[in-house]
N, CA, C and O atoms as a MOPAC input file, in Angstrom:
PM7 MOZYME 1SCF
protein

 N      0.84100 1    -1.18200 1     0.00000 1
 C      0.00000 1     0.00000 1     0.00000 1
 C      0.88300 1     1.24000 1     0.00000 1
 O      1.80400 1     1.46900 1     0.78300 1
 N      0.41300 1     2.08100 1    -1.10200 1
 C      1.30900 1     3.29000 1    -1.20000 1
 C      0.85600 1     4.62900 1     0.16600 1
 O     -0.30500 1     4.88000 1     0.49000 1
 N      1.91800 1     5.20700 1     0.67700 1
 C      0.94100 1     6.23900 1     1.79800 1
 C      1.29600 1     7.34800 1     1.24100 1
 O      0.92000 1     8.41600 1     1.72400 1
 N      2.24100 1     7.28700 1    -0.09700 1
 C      1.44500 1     8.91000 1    -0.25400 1
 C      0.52000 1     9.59200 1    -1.21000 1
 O      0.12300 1     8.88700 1    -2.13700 1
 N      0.22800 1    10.45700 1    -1.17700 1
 C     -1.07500 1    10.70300 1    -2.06200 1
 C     -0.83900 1    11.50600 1    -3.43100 1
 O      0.32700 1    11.79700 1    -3.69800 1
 N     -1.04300 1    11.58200 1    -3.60900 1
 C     -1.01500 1    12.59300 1    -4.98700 1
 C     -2.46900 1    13.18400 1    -5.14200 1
 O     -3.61600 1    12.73900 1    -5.16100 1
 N     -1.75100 1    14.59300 1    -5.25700 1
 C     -2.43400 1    15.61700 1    -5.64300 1
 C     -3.13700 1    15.18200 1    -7.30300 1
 O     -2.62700 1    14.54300 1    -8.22300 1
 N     -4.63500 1    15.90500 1    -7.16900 1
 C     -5.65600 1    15.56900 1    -8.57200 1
 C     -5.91000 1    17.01100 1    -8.88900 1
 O     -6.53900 1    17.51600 1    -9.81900 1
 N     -5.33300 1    17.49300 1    -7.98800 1
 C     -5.57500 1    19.08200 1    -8.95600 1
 C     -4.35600 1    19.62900 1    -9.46000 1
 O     -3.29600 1    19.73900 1    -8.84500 1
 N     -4.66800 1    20.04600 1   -10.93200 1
 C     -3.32300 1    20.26900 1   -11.66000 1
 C     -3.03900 1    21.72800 1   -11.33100 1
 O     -3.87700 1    22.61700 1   -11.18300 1
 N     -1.64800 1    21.82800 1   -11.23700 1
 C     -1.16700 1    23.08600 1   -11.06400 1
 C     -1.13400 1    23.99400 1   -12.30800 1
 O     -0.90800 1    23.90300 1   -13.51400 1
 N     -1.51100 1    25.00400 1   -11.30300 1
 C     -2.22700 1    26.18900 1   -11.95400 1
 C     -0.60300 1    27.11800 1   -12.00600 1
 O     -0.84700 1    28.28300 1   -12.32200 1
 N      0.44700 1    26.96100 1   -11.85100 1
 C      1.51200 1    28.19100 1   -11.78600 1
 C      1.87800 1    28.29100 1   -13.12400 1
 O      2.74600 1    29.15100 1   -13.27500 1
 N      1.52100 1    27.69600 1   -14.22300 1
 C      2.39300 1    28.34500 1   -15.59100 1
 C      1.19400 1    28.68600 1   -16.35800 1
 O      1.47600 1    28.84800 1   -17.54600 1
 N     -0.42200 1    28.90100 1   -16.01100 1
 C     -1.63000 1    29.19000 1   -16.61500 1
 C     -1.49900 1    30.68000 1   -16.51200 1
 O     -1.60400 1    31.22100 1   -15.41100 1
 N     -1.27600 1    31.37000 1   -17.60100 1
 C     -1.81400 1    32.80100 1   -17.45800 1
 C     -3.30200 1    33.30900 1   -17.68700 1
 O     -4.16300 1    33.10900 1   -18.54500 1
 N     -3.20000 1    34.09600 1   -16.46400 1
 C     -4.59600 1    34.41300 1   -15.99000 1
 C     -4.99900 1    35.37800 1   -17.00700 1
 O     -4.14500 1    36.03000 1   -17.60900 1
 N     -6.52800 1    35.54100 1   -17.28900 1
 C     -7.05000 1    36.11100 1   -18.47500 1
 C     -7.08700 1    37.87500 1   -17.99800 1
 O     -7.41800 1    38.33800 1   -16.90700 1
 N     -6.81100 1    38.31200 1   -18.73600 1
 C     -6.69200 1    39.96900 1   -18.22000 1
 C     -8.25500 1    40.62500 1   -17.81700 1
 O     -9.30100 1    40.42900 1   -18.43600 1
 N     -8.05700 1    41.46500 1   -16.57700 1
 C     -9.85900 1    41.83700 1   -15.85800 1
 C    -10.03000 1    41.96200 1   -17.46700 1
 O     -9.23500 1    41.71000 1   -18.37200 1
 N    -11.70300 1    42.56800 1   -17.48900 1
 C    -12.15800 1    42.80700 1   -18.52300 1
 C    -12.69200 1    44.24900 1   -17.69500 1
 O    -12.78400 1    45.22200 1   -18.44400 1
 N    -13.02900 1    44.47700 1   -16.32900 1
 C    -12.83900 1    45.56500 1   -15.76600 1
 C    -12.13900 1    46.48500 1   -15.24600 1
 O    -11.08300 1    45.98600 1   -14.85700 1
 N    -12.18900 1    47.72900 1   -15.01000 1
 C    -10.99700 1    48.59700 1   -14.45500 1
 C    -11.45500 1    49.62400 1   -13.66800 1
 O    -12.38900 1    50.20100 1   -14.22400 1
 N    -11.22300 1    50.00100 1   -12.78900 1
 C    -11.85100 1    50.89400 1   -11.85900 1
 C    -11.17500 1    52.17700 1   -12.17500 1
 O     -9.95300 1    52.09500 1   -12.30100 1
 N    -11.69000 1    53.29200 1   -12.32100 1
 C    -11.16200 1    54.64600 1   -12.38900 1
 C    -11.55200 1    55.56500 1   -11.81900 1
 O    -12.77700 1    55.63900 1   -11.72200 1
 N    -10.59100 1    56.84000 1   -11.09300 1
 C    -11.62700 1    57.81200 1   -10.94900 1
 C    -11.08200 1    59.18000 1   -11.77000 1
 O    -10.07700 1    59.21200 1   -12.48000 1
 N    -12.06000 1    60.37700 1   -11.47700 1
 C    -12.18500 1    61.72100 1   -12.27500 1
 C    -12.03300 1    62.68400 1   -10.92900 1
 O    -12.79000 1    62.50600 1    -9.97500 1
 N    -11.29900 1    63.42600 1   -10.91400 1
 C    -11.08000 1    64.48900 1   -10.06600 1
 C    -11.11100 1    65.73600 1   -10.20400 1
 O    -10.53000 1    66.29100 1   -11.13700 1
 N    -11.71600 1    66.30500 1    -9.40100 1
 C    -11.97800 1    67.55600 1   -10.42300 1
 C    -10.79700 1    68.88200 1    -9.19200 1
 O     -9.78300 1    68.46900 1    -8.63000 1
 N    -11.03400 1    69.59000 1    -9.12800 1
 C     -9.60000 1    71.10100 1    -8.74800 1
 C     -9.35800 1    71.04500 1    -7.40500 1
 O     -8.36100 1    71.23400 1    -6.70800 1
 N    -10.99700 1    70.61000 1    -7.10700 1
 C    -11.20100 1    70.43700 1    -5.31500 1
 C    -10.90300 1    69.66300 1    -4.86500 1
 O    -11.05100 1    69.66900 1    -3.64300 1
 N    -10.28100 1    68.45900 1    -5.50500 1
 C    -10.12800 1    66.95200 1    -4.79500 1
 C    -11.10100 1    66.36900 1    -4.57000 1
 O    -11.06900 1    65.61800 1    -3.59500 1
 N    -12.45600 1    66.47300 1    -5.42500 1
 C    -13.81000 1    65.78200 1    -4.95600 1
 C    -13.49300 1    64.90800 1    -6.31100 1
 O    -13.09900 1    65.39100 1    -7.37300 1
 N    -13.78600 1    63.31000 1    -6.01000 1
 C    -13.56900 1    62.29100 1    -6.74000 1
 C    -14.86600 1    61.60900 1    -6.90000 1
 O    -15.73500 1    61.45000 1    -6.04300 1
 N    -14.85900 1    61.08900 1    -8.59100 1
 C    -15.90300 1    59.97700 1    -8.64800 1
 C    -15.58100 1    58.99800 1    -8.96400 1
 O    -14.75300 1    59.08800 1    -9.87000 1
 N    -15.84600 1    57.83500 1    -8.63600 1
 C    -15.17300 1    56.71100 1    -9.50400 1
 C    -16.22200 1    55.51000 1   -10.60300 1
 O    -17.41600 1    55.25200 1   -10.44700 1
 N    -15.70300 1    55.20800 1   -11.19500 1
 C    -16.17200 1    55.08500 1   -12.13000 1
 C    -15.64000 1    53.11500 1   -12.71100 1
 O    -14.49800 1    52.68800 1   -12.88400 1
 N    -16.76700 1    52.47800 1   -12.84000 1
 C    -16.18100 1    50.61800 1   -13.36400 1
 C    -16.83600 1    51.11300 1   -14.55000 1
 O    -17.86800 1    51.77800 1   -14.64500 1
 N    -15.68000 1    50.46300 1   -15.86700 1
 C    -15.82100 1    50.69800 1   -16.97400 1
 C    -15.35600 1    49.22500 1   -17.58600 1
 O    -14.82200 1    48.35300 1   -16.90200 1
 N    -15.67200 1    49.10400 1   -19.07600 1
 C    -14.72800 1    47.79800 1   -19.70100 1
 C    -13.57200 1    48.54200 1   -19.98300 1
 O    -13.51500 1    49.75100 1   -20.20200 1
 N    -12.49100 1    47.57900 1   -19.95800 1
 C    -11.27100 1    48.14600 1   -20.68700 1
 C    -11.75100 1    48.11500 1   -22.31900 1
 O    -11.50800 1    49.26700 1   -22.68000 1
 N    -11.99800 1    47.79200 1   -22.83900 1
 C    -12.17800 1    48.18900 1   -24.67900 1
 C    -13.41600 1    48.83100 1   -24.84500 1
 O    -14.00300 1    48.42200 1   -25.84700 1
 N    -14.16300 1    49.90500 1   -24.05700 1
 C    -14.91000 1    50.75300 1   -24.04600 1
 C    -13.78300 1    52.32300 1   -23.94200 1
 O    -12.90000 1    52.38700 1   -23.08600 1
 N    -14.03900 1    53.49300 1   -24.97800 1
 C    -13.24900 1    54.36000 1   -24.97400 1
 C    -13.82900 1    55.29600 1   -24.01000 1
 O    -15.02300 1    55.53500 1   -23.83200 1
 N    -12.64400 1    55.87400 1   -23.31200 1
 C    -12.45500 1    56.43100 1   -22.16500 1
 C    -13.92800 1    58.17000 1   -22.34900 1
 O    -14.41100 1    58.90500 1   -21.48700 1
 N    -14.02900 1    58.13800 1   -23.20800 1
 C    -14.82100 1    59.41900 1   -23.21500 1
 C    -15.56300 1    59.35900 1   -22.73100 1
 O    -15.83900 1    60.23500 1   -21.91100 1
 N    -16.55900 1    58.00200 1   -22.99400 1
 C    -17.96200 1    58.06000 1   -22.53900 1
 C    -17.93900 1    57.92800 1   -20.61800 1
 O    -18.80400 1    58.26400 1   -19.80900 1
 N    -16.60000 1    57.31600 1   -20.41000 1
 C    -16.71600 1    58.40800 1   -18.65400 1
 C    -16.90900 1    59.19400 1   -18.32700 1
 O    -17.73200 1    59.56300 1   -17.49000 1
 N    -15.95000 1    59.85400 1   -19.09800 1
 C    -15.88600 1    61.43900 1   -19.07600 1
 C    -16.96800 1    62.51500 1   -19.40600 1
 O    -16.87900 1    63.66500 1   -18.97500 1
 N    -17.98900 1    62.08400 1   -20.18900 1
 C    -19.18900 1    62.53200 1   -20.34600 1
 C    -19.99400 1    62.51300 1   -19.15600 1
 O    -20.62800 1    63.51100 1   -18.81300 1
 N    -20.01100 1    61.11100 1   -18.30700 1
 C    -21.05600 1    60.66000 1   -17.56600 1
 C    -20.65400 1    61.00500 1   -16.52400 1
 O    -21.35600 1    60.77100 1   -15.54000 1
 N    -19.31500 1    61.72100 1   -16.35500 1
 C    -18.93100 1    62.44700 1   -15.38000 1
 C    -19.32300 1    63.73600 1   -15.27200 1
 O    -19.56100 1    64.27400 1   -14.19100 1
 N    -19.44200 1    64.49500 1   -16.78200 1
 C    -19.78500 1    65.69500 1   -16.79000 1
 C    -21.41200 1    66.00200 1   -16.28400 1
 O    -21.78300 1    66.92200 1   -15.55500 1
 N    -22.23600 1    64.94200 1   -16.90300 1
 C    -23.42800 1    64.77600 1   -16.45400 1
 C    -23.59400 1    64.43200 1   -15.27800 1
 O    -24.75400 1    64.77200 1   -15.04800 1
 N    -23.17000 1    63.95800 1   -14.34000 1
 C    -23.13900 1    63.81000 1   -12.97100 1
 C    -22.69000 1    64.92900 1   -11.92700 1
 O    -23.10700 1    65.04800 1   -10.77500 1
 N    -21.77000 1    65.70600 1   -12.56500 1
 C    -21.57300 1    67.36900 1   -11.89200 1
 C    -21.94400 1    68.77000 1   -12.47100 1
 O    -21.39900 1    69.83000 1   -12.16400 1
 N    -23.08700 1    68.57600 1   -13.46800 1
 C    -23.44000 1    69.31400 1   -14.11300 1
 C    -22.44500 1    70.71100 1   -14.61700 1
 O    -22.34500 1    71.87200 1   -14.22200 1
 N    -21.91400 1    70.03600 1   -15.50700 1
 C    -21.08800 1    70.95200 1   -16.08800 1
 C    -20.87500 1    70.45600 1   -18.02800 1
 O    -20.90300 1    69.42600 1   -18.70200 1
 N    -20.69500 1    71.74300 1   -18.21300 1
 C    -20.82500 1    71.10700 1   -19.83700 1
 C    -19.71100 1    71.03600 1   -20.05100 1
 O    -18.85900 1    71.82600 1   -19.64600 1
 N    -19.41500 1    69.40600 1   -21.19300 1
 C    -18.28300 1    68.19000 1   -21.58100 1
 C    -17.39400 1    69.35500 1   -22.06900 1
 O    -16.32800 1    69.60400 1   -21.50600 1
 N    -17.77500 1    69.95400 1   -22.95700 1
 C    -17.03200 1    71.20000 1   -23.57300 1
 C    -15.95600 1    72.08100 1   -23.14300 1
 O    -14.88200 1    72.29900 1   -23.70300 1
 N    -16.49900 1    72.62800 1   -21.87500 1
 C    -15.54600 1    73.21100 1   -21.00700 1
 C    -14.81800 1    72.67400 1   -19.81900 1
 O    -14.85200 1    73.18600 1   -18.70000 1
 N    -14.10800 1    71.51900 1   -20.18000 1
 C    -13.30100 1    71.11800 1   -19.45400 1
 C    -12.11300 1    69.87800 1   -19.96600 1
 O    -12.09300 1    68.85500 1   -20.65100 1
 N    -11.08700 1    70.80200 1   -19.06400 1
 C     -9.88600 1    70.28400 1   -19.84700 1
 C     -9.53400 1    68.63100 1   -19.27200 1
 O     -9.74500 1    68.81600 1   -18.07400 1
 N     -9.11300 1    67.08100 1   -19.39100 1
 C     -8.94700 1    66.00000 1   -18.95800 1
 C     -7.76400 1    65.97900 1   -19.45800 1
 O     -7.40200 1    66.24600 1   -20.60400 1
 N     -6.65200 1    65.36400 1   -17.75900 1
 C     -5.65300 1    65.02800 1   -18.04200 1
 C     -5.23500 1    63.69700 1   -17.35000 1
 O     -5.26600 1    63.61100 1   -16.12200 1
 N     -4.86300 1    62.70700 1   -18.10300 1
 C     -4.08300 1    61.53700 1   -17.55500 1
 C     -2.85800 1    61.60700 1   -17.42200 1
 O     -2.20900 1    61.92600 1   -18.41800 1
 N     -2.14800 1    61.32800 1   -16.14200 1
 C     -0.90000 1    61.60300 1   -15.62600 1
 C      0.07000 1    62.91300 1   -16.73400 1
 O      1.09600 1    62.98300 1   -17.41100 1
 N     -1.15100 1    63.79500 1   -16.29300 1
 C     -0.27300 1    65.50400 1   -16.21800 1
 C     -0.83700 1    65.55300 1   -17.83100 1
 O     -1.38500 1    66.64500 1   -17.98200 1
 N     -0.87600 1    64.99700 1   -18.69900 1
 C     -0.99200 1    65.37300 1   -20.02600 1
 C     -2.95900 1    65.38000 1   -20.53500 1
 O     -4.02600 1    64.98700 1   -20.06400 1
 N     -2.51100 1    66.00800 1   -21.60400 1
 C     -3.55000 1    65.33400 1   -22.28600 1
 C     -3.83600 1    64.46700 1   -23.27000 1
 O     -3.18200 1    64.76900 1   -24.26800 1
 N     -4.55800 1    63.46600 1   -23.45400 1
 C     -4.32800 1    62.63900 1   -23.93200 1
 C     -6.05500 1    62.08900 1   -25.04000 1
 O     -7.19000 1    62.55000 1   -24.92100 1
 N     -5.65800 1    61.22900 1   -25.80100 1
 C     -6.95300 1    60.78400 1   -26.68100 1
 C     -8.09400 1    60.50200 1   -25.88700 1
 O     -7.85600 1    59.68900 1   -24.99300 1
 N     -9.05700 1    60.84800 1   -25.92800 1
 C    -10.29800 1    60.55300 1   -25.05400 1
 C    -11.31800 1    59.22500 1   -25.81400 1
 O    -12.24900 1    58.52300 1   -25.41900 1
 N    -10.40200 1    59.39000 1   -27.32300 1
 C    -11.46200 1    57.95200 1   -27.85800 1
 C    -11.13300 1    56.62100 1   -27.78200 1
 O    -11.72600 1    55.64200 1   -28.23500 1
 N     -9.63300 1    56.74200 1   -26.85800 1
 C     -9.30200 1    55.34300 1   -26.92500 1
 C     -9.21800 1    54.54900 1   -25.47200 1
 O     -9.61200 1    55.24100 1   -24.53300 1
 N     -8.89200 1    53.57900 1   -25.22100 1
 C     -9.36400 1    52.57100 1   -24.36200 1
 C     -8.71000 1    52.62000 1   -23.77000 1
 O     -7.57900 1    53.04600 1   -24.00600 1
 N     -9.37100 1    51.94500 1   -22.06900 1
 C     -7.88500 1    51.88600 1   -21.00000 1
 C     -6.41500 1    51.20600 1   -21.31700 1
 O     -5.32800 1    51.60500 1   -20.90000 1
 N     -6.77100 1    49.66400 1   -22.47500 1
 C     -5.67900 1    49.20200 1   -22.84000 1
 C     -4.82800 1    50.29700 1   -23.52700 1
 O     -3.68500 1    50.51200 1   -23.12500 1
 N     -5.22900 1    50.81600 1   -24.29400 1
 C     -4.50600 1    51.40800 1   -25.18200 1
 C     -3.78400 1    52.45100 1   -24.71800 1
 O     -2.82100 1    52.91400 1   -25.32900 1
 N     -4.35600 1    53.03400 1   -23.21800 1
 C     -3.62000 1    53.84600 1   -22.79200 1
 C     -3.04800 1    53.51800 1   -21.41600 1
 O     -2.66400 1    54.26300 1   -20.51500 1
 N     -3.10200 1    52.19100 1   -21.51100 1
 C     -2.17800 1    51.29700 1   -20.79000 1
 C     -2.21700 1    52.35100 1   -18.92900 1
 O     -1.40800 1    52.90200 1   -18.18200 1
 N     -3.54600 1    52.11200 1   -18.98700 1
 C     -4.13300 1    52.24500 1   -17.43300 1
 C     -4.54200 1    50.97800 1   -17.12000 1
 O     -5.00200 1    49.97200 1   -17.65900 1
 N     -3.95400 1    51.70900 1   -15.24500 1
 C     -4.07700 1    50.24500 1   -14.52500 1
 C     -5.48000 1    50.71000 1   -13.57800 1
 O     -6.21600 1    51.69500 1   -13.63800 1
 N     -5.45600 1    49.45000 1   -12.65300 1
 C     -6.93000 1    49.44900 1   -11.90200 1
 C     -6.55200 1    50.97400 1   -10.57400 1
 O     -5.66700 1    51.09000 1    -9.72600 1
 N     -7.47400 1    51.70600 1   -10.89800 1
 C     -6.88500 1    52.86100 1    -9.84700 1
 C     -7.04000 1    53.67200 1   -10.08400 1
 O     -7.76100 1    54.34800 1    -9.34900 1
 N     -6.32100 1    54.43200 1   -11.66900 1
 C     -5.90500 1    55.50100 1   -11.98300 1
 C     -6.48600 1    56.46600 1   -11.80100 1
 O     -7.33900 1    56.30600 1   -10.92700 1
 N     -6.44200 1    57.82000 1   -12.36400 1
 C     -6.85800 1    58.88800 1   -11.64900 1
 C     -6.95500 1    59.85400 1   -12.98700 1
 O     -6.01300 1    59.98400 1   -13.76900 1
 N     -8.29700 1    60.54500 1   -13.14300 1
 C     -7.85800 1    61.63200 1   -14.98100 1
 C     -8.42100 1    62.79200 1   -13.54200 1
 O     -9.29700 1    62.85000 1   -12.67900 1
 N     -7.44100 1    63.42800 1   -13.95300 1
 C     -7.79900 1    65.18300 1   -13.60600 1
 C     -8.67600 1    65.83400 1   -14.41100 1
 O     -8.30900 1    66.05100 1   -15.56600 1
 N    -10.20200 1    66.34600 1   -13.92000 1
 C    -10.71100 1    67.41200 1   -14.62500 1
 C    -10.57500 1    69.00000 1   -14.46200 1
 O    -11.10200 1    69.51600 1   -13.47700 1
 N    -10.09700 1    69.55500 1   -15.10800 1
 C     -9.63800 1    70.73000 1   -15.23700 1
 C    -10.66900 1    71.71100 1   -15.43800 1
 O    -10.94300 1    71.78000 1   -16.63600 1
 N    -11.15500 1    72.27400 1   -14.93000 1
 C    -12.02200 1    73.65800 1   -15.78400 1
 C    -11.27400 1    75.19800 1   -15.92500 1
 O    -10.49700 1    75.43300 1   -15.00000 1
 N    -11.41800 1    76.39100 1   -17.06700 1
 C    -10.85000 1    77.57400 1   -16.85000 1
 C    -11.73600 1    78.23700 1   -15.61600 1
 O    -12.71600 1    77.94200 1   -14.93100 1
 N    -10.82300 1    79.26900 1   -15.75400 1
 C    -11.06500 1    79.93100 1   -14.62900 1
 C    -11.40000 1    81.56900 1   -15.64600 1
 O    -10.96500 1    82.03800 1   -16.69800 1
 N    -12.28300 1    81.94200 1   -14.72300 1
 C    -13.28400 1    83.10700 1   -15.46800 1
 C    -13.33100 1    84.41000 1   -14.53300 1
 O    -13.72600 1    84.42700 1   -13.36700 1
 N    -12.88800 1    85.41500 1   -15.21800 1
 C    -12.87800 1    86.36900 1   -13.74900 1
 C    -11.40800 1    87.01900 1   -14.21600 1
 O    -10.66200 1    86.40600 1   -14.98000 1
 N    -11.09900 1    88.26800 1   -13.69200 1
 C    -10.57400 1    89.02400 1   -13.67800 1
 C     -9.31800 1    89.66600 1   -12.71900 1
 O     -8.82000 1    90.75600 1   -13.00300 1

């Protein structure tokens, strides 16, 4: 009689895991008031940014979005702009006044 056992579940260490298909983000606007936002990664980043604008009532138009300091394409995807789960877009608005 053999006493030792063997394992029936195959190891999982050389299986690469399938990439989220979600990504968590948020939008910040001058004040440090944050929203965050679950999106698909191959959904383009604008339509956040819209539903952000609609959520603080401010029009899409007048306001500037920056991902880490720049600005960047708003029609393309988290892959593409190689964001991770977290990130952070700055909303910018001008300033009016004298």
């Amino acid at each position: 009689m053999n006493t030792q056992t063997e394992s029936v579940i195959p190891k999982m260490n050389n299986i690469k895991k399938p990439e989220a298909s979600f990504i968590q983000i948020s939008v910040k606007d001058q004040k440090n008031k944050k929203l965050f936002f679950k999106m698909k990664r191959n959904h383009t980043v604008r339509k956040v940014l819209i539903t952000y604008c609609e959520k603080t009532g401010v029009d899409y138009r007048t306001v500037v979005f920056l991902f880490e300091g720049t600005l960047f394409d708003q029609n393309k995807t988290p892959n593409q702009l190689k964001m991770e789960d977290g990130d952070e877009i700055e909303a910018m608005t001008h300033a009016l006044g004298g």
